[in-house]
N, C-alpha and C positions, 0 to 999 in steps of 0.2 A: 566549802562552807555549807554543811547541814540545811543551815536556816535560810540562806539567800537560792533564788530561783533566777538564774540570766537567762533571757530568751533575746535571741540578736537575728537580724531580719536583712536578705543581701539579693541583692538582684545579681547573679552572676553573669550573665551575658552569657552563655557559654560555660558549665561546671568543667567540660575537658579543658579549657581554654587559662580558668582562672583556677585550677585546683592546687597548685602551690600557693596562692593565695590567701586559699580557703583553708586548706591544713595550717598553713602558719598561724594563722588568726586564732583557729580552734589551738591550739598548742596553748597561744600566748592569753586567750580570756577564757577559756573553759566554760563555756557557755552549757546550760541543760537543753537549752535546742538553739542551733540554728536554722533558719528559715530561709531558703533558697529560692528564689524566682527565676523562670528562664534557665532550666538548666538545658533545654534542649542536647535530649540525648534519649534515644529510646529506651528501655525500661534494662534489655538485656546488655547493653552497653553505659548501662550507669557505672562510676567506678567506685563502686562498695568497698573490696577489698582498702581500696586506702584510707576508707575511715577507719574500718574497724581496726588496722594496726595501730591506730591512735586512741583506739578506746572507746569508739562512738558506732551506735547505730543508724545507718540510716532508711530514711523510709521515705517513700517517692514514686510519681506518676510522671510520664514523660510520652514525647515522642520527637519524631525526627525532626531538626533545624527550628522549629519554634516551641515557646513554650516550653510547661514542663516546671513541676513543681518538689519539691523535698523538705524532709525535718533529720535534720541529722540530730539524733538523741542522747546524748551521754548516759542513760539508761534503757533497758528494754522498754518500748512504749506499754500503754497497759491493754490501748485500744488504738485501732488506724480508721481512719473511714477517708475514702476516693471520692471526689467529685460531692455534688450537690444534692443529686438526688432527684432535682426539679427538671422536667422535663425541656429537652432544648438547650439544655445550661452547660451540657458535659462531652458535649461535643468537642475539645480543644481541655489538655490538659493545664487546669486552673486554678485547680482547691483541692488540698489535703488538710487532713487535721489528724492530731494525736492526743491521746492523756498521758499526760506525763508529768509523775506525782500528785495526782488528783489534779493537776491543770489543767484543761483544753487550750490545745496549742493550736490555732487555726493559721491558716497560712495560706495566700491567693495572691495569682497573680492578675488583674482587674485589668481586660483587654485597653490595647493605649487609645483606640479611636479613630485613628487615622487622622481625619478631620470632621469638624463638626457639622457638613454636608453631606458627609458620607454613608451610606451603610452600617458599616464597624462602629461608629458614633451610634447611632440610632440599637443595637448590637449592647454595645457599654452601659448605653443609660440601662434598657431592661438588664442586661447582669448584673450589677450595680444595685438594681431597686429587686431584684432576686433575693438578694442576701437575707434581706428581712423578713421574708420566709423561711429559708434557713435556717437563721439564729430562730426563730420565732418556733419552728418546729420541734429541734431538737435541743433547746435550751430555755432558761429563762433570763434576766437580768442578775437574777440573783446566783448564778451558776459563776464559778471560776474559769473566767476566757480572757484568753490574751489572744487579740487579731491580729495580725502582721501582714504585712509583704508589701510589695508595689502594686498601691491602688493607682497609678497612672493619673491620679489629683490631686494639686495643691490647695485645699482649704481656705486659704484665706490670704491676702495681699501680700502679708506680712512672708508667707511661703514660695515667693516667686523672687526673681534679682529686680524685673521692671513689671508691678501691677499694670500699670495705664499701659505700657505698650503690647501686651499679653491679654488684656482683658479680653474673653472671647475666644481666645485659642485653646486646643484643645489639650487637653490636663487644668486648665483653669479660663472652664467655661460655667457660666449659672445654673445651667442643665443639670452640669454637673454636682457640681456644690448642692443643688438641692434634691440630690437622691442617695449621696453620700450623705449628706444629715439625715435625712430618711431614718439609714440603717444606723447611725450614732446616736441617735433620741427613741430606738428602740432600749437604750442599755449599757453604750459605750463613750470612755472617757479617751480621747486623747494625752495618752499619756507621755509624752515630749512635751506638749505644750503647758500639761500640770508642770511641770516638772523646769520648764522656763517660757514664762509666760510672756507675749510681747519681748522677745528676744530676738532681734532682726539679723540676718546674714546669714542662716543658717539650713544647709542644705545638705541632698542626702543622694542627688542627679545633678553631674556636671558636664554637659552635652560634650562629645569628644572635635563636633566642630565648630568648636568656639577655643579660637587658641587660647590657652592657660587659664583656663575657665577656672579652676580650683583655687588659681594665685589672683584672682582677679574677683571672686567671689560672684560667678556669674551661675547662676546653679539655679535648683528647684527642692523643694520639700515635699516628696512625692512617694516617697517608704515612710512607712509608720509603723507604730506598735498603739494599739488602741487597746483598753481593756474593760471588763465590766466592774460597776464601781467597787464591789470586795476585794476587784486586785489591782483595782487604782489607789485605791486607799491604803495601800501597802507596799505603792511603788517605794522604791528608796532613789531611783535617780535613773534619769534618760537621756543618752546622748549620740551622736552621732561623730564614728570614729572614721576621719579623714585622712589617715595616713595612706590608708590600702590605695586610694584614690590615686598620689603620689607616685605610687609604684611603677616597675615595668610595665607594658602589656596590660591595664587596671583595664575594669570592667569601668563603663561609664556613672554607673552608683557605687553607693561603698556602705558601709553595716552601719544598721542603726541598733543600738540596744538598749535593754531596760534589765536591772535590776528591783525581785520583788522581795518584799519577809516575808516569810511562811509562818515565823515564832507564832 
């Protein structure tokens, strides 16, 4: 479809781990990018070849056993950019972006924290409140961006299985929540939540040690697709596709996507 733009956003635990997975998925939605979190695999052991025999390019930072980011492209990207740029920030691969068909595809993966005592916490919030110089530098609001990936925070109540018993932990700590709005009041819509607004049970993280956590609907909303409003405003619909979840061997998240109109 010419007119339509899918960009779909997946934390794979592992790309060597889950990449039947990931091929099946691109087979079955044809996405113009998907966005990979965690592919932990160093750069020369990415496994390229099996995109491209399906048709897709990809493009990707990594390194050994953590992290590690990619956009796999169904067309040549126009532009790639690595890392942030901000000094301190690029230590740990985290953020790639591409244009692709005049879109900026941004794609990061937002360190989890550990806890919010800790180091890696204190770590997060400044990555986190980084962004907005980022976007600030090399964009405007007014520019065509679609953000993705595992920000490692649930936004608001409604994004968690128990607010009250969570409050305070980390992915949905206030800290948080208010430097993640930070970087969305510079520009960006949530676009899941345009798209089903106050729509509760709905998750995108279903911890692997919570037995039957997918059938029990015990999860988190912690992958997103956020946009700036030119390409909120022309979202056609956002959802999150729970079967992969299901599967053998599944990654503990599963793909969130958006379709955009380009008309």
């Amino acid at each position: 479809m010419a007119d339509r733009f899918r960009v779909a956003t997946f934390n794979a635990n592992s790309i060597r781990s889950r990449l039947e997975i990931t091929l099946g998925w691109l087979r079955a939605h044809e996405p113009d990018a998907l966005c990979i979190q965690e592919t932990r695999v160093v750069d020369a052991d990415f496994p390229v070849d099996a995109f491209v025999e399906i048709g897709y390019k990809p493009v990707f930072t990594g390194q050994k056993t953590f992290n590690g980011v990619a956009i796999i492209c169904r067309e040549e990207p126009e532009s790639v950019v690595i890392g942030t740029g901000i000094e301190g920030l690029d230590t740990e691969a985290r953020i790639i972006r591409a244009r692709i068909r005049g879109i900026n595809v941004v794609n990061t993966y937002v360190p989890q924290g550990t806890a919010p005592d800790s180091p890696r916490f204190a770590y997060k919030l400044n990555w986190i409140a980084s962004l907005r110089d980022y976007f600030g530098r090399d964009f405007t609001p007014d520019d065509p961006i679609v953000w993705v990936g595992d920000f490692n925070v649930a936004p608001e109540p409604i994004d968690v299985y128990d607010p009250e018993a969570l409050a305070g932990s980390v992915c949905f700590h206030p800290e948080e929540h208010k430097v993640l709005a930070s970087v969305r009041d510079w520009g960006f819509v949530d676009v899941f939540r345009k798209r089903h607004p106050g729509e509760p049970r709905l998750y995108s993280f279903y911890d692997y040690r919570v037995p039957n956590a997918l059938k029990r609907k015990i999860g988190w909303r912690i992958d997103h697709i956020w946009a700036t409003r030119p390409m909120a405003d022309r979202s056609l619909d956002c959802w999150i596709d729970t079967e992969p979840r299901s599967m053998e061997k599944p990654s503990d998240h599963t793909f969130v996507v958006a379709d955009f109109d380009l008309k």
